[in-house]
VODREN-618594 format. One record per residue (C-alpha): x, y, z. Coordinates in Angstrom, 2 decimals, m for minus. Layout:
// VODREN-618594
{{X; Y; Z}} ...
END
This chain:
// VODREN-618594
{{126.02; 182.92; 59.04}} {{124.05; 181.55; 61.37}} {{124.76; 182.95; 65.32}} {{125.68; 180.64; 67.63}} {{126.90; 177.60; 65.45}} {{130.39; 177.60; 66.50}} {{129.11; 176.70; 70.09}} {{128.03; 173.24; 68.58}} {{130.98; 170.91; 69.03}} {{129.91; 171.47; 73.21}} {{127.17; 169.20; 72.47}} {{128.99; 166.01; 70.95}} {{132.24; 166.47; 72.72}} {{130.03; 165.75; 75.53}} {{129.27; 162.00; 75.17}} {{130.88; 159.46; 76.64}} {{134.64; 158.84; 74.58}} {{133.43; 155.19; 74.32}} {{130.14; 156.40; 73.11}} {{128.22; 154.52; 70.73}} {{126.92; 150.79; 68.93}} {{129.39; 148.02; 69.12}} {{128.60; 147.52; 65.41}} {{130.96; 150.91; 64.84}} {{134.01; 149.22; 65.69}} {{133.25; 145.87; 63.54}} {{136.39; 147.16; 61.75}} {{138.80; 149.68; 62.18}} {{139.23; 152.45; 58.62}} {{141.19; 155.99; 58.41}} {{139.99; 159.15; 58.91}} {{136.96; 157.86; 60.53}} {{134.51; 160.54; 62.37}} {{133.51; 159.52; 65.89}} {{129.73; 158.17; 66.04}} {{128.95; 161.24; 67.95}} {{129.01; 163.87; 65.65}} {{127.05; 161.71; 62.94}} {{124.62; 161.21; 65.45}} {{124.25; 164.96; 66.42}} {{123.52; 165.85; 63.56}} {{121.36; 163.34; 62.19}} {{119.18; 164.09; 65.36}} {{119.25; 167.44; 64.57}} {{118.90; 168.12; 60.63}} {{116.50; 165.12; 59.83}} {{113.39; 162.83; 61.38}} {{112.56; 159.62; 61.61}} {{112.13; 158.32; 57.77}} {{113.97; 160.39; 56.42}} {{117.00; 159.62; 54.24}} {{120.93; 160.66; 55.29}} {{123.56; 159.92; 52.38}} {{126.89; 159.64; 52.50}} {{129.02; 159.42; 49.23}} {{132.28; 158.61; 50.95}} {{130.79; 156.45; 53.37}} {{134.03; 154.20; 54.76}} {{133.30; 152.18; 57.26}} {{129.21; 153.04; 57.76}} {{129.37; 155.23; 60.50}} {{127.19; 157.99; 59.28}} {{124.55; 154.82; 57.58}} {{124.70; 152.80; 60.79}} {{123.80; 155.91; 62.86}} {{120.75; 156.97; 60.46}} {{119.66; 153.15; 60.72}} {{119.78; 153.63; 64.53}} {{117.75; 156.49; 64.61}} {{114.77; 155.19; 62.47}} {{116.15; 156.90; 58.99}} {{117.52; 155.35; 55.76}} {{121.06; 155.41; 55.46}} {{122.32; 155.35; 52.12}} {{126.16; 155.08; 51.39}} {{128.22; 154.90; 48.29}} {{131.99; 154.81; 47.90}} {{134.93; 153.99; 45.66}} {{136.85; 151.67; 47.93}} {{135.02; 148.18; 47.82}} {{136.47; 147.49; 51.60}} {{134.13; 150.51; 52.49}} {{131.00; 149.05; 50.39}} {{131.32; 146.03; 52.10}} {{131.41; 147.65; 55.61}} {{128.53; 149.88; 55.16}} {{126.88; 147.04; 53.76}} {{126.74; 145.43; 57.38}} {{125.45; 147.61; 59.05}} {{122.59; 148.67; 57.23}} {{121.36; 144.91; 56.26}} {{122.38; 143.18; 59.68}} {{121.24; 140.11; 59.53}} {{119.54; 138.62; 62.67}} {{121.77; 136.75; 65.64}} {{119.96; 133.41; 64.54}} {{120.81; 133.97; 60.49}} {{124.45; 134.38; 61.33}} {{125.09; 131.45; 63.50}} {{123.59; 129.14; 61.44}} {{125.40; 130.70; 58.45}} {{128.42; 130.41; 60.32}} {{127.40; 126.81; 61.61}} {{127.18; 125.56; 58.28}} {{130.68; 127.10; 57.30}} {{132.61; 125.27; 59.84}} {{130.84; 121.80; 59.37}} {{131.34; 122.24; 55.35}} {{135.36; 122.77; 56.07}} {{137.31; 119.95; 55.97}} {{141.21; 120.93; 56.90}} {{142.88; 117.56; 54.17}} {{141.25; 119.47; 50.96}} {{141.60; 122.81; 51.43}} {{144.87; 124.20; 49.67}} {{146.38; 127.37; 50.63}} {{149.30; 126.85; 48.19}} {{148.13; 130.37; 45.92}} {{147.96; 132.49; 48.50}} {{150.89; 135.16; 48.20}} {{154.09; 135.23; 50.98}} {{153.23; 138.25; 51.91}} {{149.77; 137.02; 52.92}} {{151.35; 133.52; 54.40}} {{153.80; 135.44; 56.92}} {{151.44; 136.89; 59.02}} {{148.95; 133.39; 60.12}} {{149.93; 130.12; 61.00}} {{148.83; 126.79; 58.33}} {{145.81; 126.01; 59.56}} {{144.42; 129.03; 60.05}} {{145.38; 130.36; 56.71}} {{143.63; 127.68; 55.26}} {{140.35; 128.66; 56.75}} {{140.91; 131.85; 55.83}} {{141.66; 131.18; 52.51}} {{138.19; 128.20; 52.35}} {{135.96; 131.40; 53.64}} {{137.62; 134.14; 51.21}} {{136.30; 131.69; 48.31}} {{132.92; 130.48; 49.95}} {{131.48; 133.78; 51.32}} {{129.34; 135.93; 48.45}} {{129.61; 139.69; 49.37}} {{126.22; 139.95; 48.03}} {{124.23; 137.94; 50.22}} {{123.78; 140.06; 53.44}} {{124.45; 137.09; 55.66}} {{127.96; 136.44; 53.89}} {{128.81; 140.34; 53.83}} {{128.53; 140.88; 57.51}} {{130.90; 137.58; 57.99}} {{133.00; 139.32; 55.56}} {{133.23; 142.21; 57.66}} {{133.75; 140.72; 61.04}} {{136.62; 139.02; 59.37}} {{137.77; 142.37; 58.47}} {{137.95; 143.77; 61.30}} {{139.83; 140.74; 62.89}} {{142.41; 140.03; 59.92}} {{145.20; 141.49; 61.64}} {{145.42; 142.92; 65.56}} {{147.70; 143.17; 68.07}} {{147.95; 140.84; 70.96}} {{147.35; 141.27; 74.65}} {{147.73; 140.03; 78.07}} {{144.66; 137.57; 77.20}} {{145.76; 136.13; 73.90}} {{144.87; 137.01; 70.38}} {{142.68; 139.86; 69.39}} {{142.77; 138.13; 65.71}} {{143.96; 135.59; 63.54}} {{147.68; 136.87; 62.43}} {{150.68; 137.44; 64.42}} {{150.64; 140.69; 66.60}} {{150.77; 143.60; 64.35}} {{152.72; 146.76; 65.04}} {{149.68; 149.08; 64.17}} {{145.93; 148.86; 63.69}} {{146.57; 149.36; 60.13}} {{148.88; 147.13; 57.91}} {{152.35; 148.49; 57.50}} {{154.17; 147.96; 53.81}} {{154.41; 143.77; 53.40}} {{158.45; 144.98; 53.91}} {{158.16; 146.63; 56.91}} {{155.79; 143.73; 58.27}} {{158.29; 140.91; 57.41}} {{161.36; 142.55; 59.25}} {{158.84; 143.24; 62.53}} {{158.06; 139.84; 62.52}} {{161.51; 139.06; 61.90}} {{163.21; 141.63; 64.44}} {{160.36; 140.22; 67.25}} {{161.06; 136.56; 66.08}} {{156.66; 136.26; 66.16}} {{155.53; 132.96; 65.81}} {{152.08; 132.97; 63.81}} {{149.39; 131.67; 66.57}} {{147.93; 128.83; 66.48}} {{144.06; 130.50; 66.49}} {{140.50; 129.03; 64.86}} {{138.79; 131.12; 62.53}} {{135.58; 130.35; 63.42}} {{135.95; 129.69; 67.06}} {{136.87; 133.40; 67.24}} {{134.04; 134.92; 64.86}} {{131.30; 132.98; 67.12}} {{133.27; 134.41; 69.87}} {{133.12; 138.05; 68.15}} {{129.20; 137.81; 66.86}} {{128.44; 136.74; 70.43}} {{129.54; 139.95; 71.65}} {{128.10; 141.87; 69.19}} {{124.26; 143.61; 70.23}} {{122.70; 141.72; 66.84}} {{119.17; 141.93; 66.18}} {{116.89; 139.50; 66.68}} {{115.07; 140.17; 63.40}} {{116.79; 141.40; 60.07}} {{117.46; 145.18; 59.94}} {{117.46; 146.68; 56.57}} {{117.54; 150.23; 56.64}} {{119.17; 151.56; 53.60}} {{121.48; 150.30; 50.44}} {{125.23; 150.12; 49.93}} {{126.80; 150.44; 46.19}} {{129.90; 151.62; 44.34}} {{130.54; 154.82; 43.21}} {{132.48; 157.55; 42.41}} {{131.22; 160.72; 43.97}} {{132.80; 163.19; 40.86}} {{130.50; 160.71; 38.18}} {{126.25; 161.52; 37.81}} {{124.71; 159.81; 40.95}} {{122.41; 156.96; 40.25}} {{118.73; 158.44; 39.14}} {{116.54; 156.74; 41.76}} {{118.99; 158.70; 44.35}} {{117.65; 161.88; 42.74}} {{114.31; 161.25; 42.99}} {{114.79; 159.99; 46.74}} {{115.87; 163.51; 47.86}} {{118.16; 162.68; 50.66}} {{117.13; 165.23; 53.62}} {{120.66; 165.57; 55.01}} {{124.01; 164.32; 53.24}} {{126.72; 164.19; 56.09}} {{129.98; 162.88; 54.92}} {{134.12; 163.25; 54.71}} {{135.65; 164.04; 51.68}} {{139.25; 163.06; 51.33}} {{141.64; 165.56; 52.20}} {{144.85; 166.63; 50.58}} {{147.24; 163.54; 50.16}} {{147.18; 162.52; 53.75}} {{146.09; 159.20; 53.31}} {{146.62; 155.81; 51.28}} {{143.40; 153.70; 51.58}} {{144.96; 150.92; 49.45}} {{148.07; 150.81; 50.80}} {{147.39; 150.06; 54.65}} {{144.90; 148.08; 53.68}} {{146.59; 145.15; 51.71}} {{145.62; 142.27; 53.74}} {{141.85; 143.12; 53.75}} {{141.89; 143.65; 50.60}} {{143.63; 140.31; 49.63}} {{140.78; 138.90; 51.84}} {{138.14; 140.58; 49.22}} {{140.20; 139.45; 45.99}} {{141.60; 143.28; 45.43}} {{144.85; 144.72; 44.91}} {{145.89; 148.03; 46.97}} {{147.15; 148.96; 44.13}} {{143.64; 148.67; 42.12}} {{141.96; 150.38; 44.99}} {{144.05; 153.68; 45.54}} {{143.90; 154.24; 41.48}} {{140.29; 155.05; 41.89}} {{140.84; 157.21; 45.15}} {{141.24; 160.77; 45.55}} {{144.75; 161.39; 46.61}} {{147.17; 164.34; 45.16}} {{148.98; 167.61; 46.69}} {{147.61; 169.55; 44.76}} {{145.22; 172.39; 45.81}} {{144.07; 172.93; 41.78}} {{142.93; 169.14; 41.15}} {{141.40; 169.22; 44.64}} {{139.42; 172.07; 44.19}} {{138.52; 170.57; 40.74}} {{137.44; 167.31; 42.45}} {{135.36; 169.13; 44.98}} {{133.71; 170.88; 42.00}} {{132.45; 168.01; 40.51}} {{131.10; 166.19; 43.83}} {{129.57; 169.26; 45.35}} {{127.62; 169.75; 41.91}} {{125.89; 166.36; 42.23}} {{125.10; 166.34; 45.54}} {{123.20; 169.56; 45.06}} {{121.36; 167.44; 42.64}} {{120.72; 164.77; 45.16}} {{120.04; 166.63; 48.37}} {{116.39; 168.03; 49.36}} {{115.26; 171.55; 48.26}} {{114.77; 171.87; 52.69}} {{117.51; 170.03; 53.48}} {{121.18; 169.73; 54.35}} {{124.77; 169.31; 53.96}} {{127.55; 168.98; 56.31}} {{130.93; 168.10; 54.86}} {{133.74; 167.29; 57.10}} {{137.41; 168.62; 56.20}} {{140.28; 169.01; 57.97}} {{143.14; 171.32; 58.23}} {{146.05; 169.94; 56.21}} {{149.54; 171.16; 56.49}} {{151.31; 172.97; 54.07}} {{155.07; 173.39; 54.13}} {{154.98; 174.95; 58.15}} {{151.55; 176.21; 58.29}} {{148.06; 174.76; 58.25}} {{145.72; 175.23; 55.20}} {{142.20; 175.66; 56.09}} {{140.83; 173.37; 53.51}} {{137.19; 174.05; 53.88}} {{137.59; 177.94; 53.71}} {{138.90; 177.24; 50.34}} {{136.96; 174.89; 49.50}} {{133.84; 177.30; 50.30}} {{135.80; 179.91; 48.49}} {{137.03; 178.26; 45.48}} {{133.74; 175.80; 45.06}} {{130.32; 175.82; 46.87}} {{130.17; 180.11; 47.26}} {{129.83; 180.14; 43.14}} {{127.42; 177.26; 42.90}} {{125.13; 178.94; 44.64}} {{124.87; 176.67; 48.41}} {{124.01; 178.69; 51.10}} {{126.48; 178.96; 54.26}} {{124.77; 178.14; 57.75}} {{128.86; 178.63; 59.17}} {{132.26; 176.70; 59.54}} {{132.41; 175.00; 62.58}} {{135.74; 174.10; 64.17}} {{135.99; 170.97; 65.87}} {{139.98; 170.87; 67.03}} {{141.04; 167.31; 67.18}} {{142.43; 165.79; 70.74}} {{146.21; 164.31; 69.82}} {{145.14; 161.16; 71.59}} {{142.45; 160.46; 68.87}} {{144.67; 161.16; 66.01}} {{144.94; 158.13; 63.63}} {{147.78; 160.13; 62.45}} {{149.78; 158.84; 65.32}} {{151.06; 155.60; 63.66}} {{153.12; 157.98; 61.67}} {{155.60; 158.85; 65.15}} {{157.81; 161.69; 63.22}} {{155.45; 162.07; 60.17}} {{152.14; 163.16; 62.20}} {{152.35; 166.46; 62.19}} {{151.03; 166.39; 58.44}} {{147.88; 164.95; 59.08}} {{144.92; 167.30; 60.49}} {{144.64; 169.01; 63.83}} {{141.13; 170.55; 63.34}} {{138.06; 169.44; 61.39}} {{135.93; 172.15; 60.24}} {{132.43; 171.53; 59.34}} {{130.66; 173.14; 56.19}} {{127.08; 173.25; 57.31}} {{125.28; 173.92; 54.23}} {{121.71; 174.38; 52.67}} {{120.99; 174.01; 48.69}} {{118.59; 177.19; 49.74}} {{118.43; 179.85; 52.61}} {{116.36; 178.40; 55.32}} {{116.49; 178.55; 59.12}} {{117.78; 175.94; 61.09}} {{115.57; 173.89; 63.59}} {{116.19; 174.74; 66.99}} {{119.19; 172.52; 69.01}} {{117.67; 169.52; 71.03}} {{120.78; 168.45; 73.17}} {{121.20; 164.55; 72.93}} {{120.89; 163.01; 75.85}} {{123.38; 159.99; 74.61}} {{121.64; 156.84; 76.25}} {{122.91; 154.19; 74.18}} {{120.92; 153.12; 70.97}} {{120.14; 149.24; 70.16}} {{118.34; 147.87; 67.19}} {{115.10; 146.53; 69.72}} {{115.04; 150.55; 70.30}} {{114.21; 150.89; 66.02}} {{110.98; 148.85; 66.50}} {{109.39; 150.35; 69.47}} 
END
């Protein structure tokens, strides 16, 4: 072990809380790792040009931060909400591309032929007619494969459902009772109990709003690649030969989260069922098949991962009847100690309550994590390079091209 590594969390726990690109919070996502840390150690493990990979990439935040810094970000993941996140902010298309894109969108819509007659109840509840039509015209016009169309996708992501303040509307539906989207039941006697009227909001009004507020480039960025995967199947062959130099990333943790299921609404938006989604997730109790899943996505990334470079896998503490289970101890017990990785240290990183996503759950939240614990590991003994401390100025995409 390597002396002196448990002193790290010092170094990102002393950024700013708001720290970071507004591109990060484009759209909210679980179990989402502050900016910070990602950036630590990107600026740490790897230089400029290298590649950083992260198989369970959610919303970008590790891929966005490597873009930042002048590496590739690659990022693969099972949920197709998360491909299309990490997707935007690795191919961010220019201020210019997107309001003309968006231009185009609004002069093309024409409120007396656009249906939204097959759009589900649960759906219809939360928005008022009009703008549920334009919802429903953009859900059918924008291509997730053309970059200019997946960032729109993503804005209207993150802006599908909010709560309201003081100053109006934060999105398009009625004012949620969470960040994340409660059970279509639950949701229906809120608005019910709160007698919420649906406002009366544009769609497109409020994305030119949003992209204006957004630091866009002025040229394209493309800094990286986006696809869907499962990180237990062989990783794609060109991956391989690429030789990531760090892979920093979050495995799910023991049956603590539903991706799917809080995530109905943006998933409607992207023509997927919750249902669909959480079948291909990770997500049991049980410390055998978890281990077992760990197996089989440790073993490829040592395929993937540079003979000199890194991992660092993030897991928290999960709780187990009345006591935590350290999940990476057993995970380094039960999985990467017999495949040979080598063990820089676990580093503790205890979790502030007030930053707990688990919080939504009021009496439920004390199963959810209380400390992450970092696996820093090498495919090889090396040393590791000597700790530059950030100096956390604020990174912009005119800062890439200098």
């Amino acid at each position: 072990m390597d002396a002196g590594i448990q002193d790290l969390p010092e170094f990102w726990r002393a950024a700013p809380r708001r720290w970071g690109h507004s591109l990060h919070s484009l759209c909210s996502y679980f179990a989402m790792f502050p900016p910070q840390l990602a950036h630590f150690f990107i600026d740490w493990l790897t230089q400029p040009g290298d590649a950083v990979y992260d198989p369970f990439a959610g919303r970008g935040t590790v891929c966005l931060e490597a873009a930042l810094q002048g590496r590739l970000g690659y990022g693969s993941d099972a949920n197709p909400m998360a491909v299309v996140l990490t997707q935007a902010k690795i191919h961010v298309p220019s201020r210019r591309a997107l309001f003309a894109r968006l231009s185009k969108l609004e002069s093309g819509y024409a409120s007396s032929t656009v249906s939204a007659n097959d759009v589900p109840d649960t759906i219809a509840m939360l928005y008022s007619e009009q703008t549920l039509k334009q919802l429903n015209w953009l859900r059918n016009e924008l291509d997730r494969a053309r970059d200019v169309d997946c960032f729109l996708i993503a804005t209207i992501l993150g802006m599908l459902h909010a709560n309201h303040n003081k100053s109006g509307p934060q999105g398009f539906s009625i004012s949620m009772p969470n960040t994340f989207a409660m059970a279509p039941g639950y949701v229906a006697r809120y608005i019910d109990e709160h007698r919420l009227q649906a406002p009366e909001v544009d769609v497109f009004a409020m994305l030119r709003t949003r992209l204006a507020r957004l630091d866009l480039p002025a040229v394209k960025l493309e800094a990286g690649r986006s696809w869907a995967h499962d990180a237990t199947a062989s990783p794609p062959p060109w991956l391989i030969r690429r030789r990531p130099k760090l892979i920093f990333t979050s495995p799910p943790y023991l049956q603590v989260i539903k991706y799917g299921k809080y995530n109905w609404v943006r998933l409607w938006f992207l023509g997927e069922t919750s249902a669909a989604v959480d079948q291909k997730l990770m997500a049991s109790a049980s410390l055998q098949r978890y281990i077992e899943f760990m197996t089989s996505v440790s073993a490829n990334l040592r395929r993937i991962v540079a003979e000199d470079g890194y991992a660092c896998l993030v897991i928290g503490d999960v709780r187990r009847g009345d006591e935590d289970l350290n999940l990476a101890q057993a995970v380094w017990d039960g999985v990467l100690r017999e495949q040979g990785w080598y063990l820089h240290g676990i580093i503790a990183d205890e979790i502030p309550q007030d930053r707990k996503v688990s919080r939504i759950w009021k009496h439920n939240s004390g199963r959810a994590t209380k400390v992450d614990r970092m696996l820093l590991l090498s495919p090889n003994e090396q040393r590791l390079p000597d700790v530059v401390p950030p100096s956390w100025g604020r990174s912009t995409f005119a800062d890439i091209r200098k």
